[in-house]
C-alpha positions as CSV (number, residue, x, y, z in Angstrom):
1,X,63.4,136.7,-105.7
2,X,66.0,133.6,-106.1
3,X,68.7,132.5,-103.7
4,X,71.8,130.9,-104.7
5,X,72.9,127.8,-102.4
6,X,75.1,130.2,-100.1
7,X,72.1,132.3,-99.2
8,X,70.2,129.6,-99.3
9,X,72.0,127.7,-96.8
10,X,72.7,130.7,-94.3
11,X,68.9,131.7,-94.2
12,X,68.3,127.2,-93.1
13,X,71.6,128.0,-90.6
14,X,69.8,131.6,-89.3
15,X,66.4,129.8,-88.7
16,X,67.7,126.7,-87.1
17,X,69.7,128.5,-84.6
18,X,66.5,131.2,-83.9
19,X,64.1,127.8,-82.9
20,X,67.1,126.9,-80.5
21,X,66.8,129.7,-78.4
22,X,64.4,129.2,-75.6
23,X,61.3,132.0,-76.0
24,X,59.8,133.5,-72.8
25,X,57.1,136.1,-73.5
26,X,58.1,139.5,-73.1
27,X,56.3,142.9,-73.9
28,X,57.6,144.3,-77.2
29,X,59.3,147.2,-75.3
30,X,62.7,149.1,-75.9
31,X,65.5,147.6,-73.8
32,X,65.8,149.2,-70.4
33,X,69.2,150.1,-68.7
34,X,70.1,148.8,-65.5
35,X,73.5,149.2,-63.3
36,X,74.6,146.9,-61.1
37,X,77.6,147.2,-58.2
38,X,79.7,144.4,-56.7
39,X,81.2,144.3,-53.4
40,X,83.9,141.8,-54.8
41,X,85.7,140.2,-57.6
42,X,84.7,136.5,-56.6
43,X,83.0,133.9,-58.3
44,X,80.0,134.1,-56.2
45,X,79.3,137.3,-56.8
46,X,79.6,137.3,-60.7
47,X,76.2,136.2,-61.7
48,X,75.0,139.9,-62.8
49,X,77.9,139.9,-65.1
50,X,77.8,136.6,-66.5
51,X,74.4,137.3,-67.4
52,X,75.2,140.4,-68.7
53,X,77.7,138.8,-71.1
54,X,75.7,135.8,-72.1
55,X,72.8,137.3,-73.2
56,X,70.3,136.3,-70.8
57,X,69.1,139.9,-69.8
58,X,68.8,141.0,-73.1
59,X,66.3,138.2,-73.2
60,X,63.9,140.1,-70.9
61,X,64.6,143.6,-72.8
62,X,67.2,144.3,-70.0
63,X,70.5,146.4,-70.9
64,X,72.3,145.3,-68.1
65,X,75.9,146.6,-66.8
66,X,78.1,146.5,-64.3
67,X,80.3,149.9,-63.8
68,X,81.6,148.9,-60.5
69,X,83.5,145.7,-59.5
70,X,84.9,145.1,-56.6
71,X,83.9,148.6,-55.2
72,X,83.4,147.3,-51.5
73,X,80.6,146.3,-49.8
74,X,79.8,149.3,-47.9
75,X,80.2,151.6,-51.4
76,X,77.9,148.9,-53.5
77,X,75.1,149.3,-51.1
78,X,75.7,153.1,-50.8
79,X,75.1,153.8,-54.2
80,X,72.2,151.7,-54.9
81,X,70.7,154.0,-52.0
82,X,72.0,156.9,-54.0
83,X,70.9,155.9,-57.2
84,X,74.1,155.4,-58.7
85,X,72.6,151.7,-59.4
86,X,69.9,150.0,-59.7
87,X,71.3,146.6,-58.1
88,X,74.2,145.4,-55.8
89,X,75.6,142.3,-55.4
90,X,76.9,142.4,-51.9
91,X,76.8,141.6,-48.0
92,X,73.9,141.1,-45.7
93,X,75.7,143.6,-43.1
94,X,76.5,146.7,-45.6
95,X,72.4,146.3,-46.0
96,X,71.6,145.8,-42.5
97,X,73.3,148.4,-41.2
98,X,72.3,150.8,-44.4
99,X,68.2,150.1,-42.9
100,X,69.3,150.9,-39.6
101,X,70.6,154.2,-40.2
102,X,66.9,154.5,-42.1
103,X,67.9,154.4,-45.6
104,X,66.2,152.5,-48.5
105,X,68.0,149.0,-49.7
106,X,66.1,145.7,-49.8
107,X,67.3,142.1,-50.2
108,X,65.9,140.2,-53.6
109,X,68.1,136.7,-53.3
110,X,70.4,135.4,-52.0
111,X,72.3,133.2,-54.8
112,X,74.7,130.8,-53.0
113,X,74.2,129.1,-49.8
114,X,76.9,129.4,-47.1
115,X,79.9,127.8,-47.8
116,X,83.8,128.3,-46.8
117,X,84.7,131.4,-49.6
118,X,86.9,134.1,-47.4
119,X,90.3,132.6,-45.5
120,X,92.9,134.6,-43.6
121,X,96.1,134.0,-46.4
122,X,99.6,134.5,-44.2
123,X,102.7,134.0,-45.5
124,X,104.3,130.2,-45.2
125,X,106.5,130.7,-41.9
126,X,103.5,132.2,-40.2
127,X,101.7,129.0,-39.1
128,X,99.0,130.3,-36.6
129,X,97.3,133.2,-36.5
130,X,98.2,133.7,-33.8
131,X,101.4,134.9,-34.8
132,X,99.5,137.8,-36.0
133,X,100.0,140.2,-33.3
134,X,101.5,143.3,-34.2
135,X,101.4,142.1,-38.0
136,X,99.9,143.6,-41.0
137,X,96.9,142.3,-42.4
138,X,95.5,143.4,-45.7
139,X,91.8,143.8,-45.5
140,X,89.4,145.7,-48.0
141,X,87.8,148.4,-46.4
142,X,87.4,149.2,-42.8
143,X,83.7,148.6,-42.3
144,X,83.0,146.0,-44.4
145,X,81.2,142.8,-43.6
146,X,84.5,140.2,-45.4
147,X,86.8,143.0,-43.4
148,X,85.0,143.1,-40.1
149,X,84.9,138.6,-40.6
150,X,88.4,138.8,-40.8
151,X,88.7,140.9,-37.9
152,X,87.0,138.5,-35.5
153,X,88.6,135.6,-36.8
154,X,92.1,137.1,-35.6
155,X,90.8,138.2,-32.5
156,X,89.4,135.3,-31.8
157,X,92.7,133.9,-32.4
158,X,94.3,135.9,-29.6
159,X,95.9,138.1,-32.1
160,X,95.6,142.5,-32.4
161,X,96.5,143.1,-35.6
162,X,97.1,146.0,-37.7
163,X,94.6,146.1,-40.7
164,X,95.4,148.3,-43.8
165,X,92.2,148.9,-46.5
166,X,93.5,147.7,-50.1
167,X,89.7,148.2,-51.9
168,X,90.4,144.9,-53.8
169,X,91.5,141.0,-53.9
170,X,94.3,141.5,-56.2
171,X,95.5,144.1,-54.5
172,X,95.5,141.9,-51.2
173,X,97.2,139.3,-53.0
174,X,100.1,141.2,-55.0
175,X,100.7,143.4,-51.6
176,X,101.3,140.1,-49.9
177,X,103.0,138.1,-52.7
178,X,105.6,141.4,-52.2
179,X,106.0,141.0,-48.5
180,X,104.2,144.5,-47.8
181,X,101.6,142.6,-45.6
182,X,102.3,139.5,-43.2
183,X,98.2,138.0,-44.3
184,X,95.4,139.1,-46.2
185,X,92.0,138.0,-46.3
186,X,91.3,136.4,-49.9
187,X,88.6,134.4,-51.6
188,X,88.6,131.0,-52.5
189,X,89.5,132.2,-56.0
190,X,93.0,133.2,-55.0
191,X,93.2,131.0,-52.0
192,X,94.4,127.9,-54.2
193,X,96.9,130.2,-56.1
194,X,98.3,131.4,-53.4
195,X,99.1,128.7,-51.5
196,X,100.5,126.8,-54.8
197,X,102.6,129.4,-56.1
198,X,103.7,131.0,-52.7
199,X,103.2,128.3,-50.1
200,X,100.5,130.5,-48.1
201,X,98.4,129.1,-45.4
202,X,94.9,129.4,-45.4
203,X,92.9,130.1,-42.2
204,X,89.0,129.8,-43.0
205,X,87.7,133.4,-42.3
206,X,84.7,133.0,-39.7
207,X,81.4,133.4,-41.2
208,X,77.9,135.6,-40.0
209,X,76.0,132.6,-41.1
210,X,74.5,134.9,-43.9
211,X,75.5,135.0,-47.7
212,X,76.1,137.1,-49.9
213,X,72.8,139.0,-51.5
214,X,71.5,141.0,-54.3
215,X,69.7,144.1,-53.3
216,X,67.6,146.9,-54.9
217,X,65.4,149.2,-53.5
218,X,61.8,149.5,-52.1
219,X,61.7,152.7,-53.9
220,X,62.1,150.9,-57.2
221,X,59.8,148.4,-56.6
222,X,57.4,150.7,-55.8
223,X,57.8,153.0,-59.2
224,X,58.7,150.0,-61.8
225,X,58.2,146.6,-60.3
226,X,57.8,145.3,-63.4
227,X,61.2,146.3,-64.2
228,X,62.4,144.5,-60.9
229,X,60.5,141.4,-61.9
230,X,62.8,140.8,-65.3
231,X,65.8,141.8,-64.0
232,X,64.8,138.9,-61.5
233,X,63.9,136.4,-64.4
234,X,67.2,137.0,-66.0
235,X,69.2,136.5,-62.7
236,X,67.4,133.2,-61.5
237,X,68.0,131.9,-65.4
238,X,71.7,132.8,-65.2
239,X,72.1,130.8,-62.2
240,X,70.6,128.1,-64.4
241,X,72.7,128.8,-66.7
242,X,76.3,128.8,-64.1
243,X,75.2,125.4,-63.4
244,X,74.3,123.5,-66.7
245,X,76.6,125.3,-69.2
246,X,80.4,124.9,-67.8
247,X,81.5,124.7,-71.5
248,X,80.0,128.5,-71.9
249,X,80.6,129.6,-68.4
250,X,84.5,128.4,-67.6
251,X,86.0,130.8,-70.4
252,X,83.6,133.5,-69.2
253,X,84.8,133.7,-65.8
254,X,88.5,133.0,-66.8
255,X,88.0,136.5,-68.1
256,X,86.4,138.2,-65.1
257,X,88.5,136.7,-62.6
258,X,91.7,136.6,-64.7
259,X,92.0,133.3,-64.4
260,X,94.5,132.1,-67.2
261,X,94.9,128.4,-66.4
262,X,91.9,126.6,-67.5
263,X,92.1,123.5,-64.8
264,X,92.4,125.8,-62.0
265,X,89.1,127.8,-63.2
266,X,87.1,124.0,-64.1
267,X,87.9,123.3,-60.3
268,X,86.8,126.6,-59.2
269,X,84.1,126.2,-61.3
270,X,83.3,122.6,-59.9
271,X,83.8,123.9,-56.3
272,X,81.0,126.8,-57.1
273,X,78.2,124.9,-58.5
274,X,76.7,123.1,-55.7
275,X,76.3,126.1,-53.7
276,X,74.5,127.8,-56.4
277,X,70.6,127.5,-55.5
278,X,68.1,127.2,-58.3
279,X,66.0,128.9,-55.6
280,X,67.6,132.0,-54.4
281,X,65.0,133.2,-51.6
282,X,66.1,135.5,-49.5
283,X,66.9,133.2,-46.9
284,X,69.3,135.1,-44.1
285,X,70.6,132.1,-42.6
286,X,71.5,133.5,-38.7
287,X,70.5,136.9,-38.7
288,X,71.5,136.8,-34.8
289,X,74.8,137.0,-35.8
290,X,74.4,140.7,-37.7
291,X,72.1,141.7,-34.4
292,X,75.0,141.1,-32.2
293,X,77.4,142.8,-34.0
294,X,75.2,146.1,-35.2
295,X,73.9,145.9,-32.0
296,X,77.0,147.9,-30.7
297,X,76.7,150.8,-32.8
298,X,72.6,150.3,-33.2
299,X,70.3,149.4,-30.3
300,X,67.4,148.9,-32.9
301,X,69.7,145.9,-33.9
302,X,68.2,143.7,-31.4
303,X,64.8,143.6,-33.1
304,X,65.8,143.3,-36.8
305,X,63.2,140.7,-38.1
306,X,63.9,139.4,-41.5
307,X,61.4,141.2,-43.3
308,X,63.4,144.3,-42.4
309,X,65.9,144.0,-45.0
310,X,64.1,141.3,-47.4
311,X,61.3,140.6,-49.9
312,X,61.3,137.2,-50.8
313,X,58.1,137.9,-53.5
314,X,59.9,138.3,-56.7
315,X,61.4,134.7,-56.0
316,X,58.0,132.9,-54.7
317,X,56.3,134.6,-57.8
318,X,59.1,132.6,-59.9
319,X,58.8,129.5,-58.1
320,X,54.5,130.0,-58.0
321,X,55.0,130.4,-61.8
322,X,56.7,127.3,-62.8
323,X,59.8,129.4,-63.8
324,X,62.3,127.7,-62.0
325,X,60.9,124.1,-62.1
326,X,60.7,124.9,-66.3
327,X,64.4,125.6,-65.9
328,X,65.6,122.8,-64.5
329,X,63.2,120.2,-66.1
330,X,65.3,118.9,-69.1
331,X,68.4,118.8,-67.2
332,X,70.0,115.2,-66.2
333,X,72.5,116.6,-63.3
């Protein structure tokens, strides 16, 4: 058999670009489906998705998809437990109180350290928020961990407000840019839109000292850790990839988020990548925090230990491996 130079020069193109893809050894197995929930539509909590859409899962023989954005905290945890997913990206609290009432949800990582991501947006003449009182406050559920935050912070600003569930950011935000709500809590995503286009204030939401998480269940461990185990790889090498790749990841998240202007998603972007940890380990930050507040509706709350609601493994098996530290190790930044 001959090639012309066309063919020729496209098999040199197809085998160039196959030796530039990083190999990791993987069993020769059909690709496995997974399902992942968010709580939110927020930077911080894209990385199952930005893998998803970059390849990286498919790596590790991993179909990976996420049927439900933005669903809620509360819900995302809910249907892990009912095996409506496989994985959720979502609070500390919604999985706290889930193993309190008994049920079956477990903390894998925790991808980004704490930093300010949630404020309390009011409209410009409302300076304080303690001008709250009486007002209406978009929130986005009843029970959930960003929605019981922003509760507190208002409280704790002498303010009793009245909180109506809107299920989703943009929601918040268009309800508020209309004048249907006097604040709404938002993430740092919108926080810089809104107070650009509309002259918002911003009112950092207080914080339970723990981050946001991705969860699974012991039950799954148990029947397919294996499974667990690449869906892990493929996570902790997305991170990697958030924080080397902006060229790749920018347009990416302009899509999730529906960010159209390009500078304001490079300095979200920019904002997002220090907090990123190339070591995700389940580490709860103050779990007092969560015990004080479930304590009210739990007494078991005052004993929840860390190991309760975590398993660091599949991370210290990644770090024991080398993984991570083979990640990072051509990298200049």
């Amino acid at each position: 058999m001959t090639l012309d130079r066309r063919d020729f020069m496209q098999f040199v193109a197809s085998v160039t670009a196959a030796s530039a893809i990083p190999v990791h050894p993987v069993e020769a197995e059909t690709s496995q489906q997974v399902r992942v929930a968010t709580g939110l539509l927020a930077m911080w909590q894209s990385t199952a998705w930005l893998g998803a859409e970059a390849g990286i899962f498919r790596k590790y023989s991993i179909d990976l998809s996420v049927p439900a954005i933005a669903v809620g905290g509360p819900q995302a945890a809910a249907g892990v437990i009912r095996g409506d997913f496989e994985f959720a990206h979502t609070g500390v609290l919604p999985v706290a109180d889930e193993v309190l009432k008994g049920n079956d949800i477990v903390i894998l990582a925790t991808p980004t350290s704490e930093f300010p991501n949630q404020f309390v947006m009011t409209r410009k003449e409302i300076t304080e928020l303690g001008q709250l009182a009486g007002r209406r406050v978009g929130v986005l559920s009843e029970t959930g961990q960003t929605s019981l935050a922003t509760r507190i912070t208002i409280e704790k600003a002498g303010a009793t407000a009245t909180y109506l569930p809107l299920v989703r950011f943009d929601r918040i935000f268009a309800a508020l840019a209309a004048g249907e709500i006097d604040a709404g809590a938002l993430p740092v995503d919108l926080r810089f839109v809104g107070a650009s286009r509309y002259g918002w204030n911003a009112f950092p939401i207080y914080e339970f000292g723990t981050p946001s998480i991705f969860a699974s269940t012991r039950r799954l461990i148990a029947s397919n850790r294996e499974l667990v185990g690449r869906v892990m790889r493929g996570f902790v090498e997305t991170i990697h990839l958030f924080k080397t790749q902006p060229d790749l990841v920018v347009p990416l998240l302009q899509r999730y988020l529906n960010v159209a202007d390009r500078k304001a998603a490079e300095d979200l972007y920019a904002y997002h990548v220090p907090v990123f940890q190339k070591v995700p380990k389940p580490l709860l930050g103050n779990l007092q925090n969560v015990r004080d507040v479930l304590a009210r509706k739990y007494p078991a709350a005052v004993s929840l230990k860390e190991s309760d609601i975590a398993d660091a493994s599949f991370i210290e098996e990644l770090v024991h491996e080398g993984f991570i530290e083979h990640l990072y190790a051509s990298d200049t930044k």
